[in-house]
N, C-alpha and C positions, 0 to 999 in steps of 0.2 A: 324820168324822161323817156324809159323804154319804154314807154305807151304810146310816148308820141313820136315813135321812128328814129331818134334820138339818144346817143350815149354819150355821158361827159367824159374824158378821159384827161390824165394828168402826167406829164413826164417834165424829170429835171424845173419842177417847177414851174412849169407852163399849163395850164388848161384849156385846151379846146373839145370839138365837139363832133363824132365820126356820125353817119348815116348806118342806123341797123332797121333789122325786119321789127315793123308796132305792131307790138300784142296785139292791139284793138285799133280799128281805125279812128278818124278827126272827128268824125259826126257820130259813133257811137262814144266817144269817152267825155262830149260835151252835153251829149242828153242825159248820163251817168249825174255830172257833173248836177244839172238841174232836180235831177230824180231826187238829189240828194238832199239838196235845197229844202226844197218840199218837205221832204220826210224830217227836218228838221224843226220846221215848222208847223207840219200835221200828220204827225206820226200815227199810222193806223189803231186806233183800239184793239186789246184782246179781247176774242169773244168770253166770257166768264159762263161758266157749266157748274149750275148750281145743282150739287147732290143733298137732298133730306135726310137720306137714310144713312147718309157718311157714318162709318163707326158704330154702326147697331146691328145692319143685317146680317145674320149670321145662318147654317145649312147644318145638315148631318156631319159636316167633317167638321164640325166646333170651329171654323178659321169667320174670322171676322170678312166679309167683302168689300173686294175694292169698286171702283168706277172708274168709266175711259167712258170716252166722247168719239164717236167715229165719223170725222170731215170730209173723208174722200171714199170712195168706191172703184173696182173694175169696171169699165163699161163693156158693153158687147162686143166693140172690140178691142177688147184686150187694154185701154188706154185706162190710166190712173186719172180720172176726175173729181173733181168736187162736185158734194153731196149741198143738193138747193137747200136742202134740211138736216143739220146734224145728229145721227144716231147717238142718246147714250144709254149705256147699260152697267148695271150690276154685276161681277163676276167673281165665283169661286175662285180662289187665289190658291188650288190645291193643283199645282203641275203635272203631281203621279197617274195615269187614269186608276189604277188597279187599286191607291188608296182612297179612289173617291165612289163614297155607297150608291148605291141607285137611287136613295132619296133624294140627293143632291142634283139639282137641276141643271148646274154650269152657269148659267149667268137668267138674266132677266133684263126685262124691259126699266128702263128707269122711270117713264111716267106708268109703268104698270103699277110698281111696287108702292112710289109716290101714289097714288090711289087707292091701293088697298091701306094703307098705314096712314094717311092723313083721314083717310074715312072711317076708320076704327077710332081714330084719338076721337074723331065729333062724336063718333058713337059714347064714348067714352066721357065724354065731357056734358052732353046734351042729357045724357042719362043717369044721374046723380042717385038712383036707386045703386047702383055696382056699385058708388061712394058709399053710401049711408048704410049700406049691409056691412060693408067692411068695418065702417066704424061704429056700430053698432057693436060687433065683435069685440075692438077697442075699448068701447066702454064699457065692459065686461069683466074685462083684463085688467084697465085704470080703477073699477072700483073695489076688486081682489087686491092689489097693491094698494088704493087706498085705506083699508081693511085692514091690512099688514101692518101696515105705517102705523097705523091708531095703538096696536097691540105692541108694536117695538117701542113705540113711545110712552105706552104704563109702563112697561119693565123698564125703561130707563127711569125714569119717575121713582119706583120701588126700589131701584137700585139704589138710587143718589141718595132717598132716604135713609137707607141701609149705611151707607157711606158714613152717613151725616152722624146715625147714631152710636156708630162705630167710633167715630170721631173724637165725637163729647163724652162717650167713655174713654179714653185714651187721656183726655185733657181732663177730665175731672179724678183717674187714677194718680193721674201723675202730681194733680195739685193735692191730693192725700200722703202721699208717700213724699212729698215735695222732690221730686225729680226734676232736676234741672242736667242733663249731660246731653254727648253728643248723641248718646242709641237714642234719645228720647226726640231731639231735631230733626232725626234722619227717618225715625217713624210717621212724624207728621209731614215731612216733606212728601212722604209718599203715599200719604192718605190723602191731600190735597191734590195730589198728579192724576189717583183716579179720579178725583172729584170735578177738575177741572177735564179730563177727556169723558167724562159721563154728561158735562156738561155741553162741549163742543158737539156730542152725537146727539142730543137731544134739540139743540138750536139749529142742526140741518136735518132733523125729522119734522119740528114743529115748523123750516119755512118750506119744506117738500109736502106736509098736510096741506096746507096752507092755500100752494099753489092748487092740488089736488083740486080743493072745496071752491076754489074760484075760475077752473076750467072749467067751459063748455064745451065740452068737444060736440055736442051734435051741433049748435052753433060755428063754431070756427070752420065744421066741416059745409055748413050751408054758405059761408061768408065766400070760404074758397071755392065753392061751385058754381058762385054766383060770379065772383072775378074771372074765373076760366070760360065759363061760357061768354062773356061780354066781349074777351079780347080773340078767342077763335070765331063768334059772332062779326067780329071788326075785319079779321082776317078773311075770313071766307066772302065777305061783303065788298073787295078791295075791287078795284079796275085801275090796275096802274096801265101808265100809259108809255111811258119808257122805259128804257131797259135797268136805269137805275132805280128808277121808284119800282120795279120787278125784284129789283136784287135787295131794295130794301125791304118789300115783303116777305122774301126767302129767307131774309136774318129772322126777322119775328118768328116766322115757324120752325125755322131749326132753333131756335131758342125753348120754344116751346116742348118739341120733338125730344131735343136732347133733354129735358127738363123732365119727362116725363113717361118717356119707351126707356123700362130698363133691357128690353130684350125684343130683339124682332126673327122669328126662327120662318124660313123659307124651307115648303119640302117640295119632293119632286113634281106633284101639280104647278108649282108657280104660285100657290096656296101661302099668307103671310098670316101665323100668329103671334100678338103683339101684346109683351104683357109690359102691365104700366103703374107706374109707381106714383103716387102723386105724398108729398110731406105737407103735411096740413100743419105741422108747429113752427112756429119760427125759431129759435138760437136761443132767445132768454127765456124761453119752457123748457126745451129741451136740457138745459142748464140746470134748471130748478128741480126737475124731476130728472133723477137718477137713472130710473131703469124704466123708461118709457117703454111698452110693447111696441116692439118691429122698429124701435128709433125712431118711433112718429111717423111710418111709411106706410102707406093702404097700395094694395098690391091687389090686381085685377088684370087679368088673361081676355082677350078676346081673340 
């Protein structure tokens, strides 16, 4: 009630009501009243400030960048206004000056950097030569480990043989001498043990050949080239028209972005090199084959 000039008070069980100084006057605490209204019923939207680079760019001082959005400005004179357009930017999150190098730029524009690093991935993507070098490499590698596998797997082969006739000697001494005890159980128990883990390495050599001789990697790497241009094709081709089909375009590229920048190093030009990682296997290759080169990862710098 101290708003509205008003104090309740209370003695011996009596309540009335004295006259004090109101905070706010009648016609400001009824327009409050309204405003309030309102706003509960069409509460303003937040502007949302979509960063690409969130989590990747990184300077000479090895610290990952953050991002700010700047809505107001000093005007000329001296007054705190808002900005028709809001500033965002990129910045070094190293406080010290004296530990930050002269490569280290301090901050950047955010549609700069978004430009240089969305324009490298098309480079990137559109240019399927930087793919196919790499895995060219790969398949290099996958057919030396192929190679390997074939050779680990006659010695397992020679081995188990060896086992086997190791064995049938064992079991045809014993049925001359007619040995029946326990040294003679305990010996067979443990010719079987190797026999049986000679056999277990050889059934995950023969289904990792296997897999080997039925990968295509220069294929799977054209299938992948061919789905990444189609859907950065989609994206680049977009015209949204509101703010939310804007920020659903944003999800698509930062899916993409994080998907695919394992590193974005900024030096003191404002200069962004961007190197990118694309996994051309999916989960049940990489399963199958043990010791895949690079984990299945083509890695390319621009």
């Amino acid at each position: 009630m101290r708003g509205l000039g008003k104090k309740e008070q209370s003695r011996d069980g009596t309540t009335y009501q004295i006259p004090v100084e109101a905070i706010i006057d009648i016609s400001t605490y009824e327009l409050f009243k309204t405003q309030r209204e309102k706003n509960k019923t069409n509460s303003p939207q937040h502007i949302r400030h979509d960063y690409l680079l969130s989590g990747h760019l990184k300077c000479a001082c090895n610290l990952t960048w953050r991002a700010r959005t700047a809505t107001h400005r000093n005007s000329r004179k001296g007054e705190w206004v808002e900005r028709k357009t809001p500033i965002s930017t990129y910045f070094c999150p190293q406080p010290h000056k004296e530990l930050r190098p002269p490569e280290c730029p301090k901050s950047v524009s955010a549609k700069r950097a978004k430009t240089q690093v969305w324009g490298k991935l098309y480079e990137f993507a559109m240019n399927p030569d930087f793919l196919l070098a790499q895995a060219k490499d790969l398949v290099k590698q996958l057919q030396q480990r192929y190679e390997h596998l074939q050779k680990e797997q006659q010695q397992m082969l020679e081995e188990l043989e060896k086992e086997f006739v190791k064995r049938q000697q064992v079991i045809t001494e014993a049925r001359k001498a007619h040995r029946n005890d326990p040294g003679f159980d305990e010996q067979m128990r443990e010719l079987y043990k190797v026999e049986e883990r000679l056999k277990r390495r050889l059934a995950t050599l023969e289904q990792e050949i296997d897999t080997h001789a039925r990968l295509d990697w220069g294929e799977k790497v054209k299938e992948y080239v061919t789905d990444l241009q189609a859907g950065i094709g989609e994206l680049n081709n977009a015209n949204p028209k509101t703010p939310n089909e804007q920020h659903r375009i944003f999800l698509l590229k930062k899916q993409l972005v994080d998907e695919l920048v394992a590193e974005a190093m900024i030096d003191g030009k404002r200069d962004i090199q961007v190197e990118f990682r694309a996994e051309i296997i999916d989960l049940a290759v990489s399963k199958q084959i043990l010791d895949f080169p690079n984990d299945g990862e083509i890695v390319v710098r621009l």
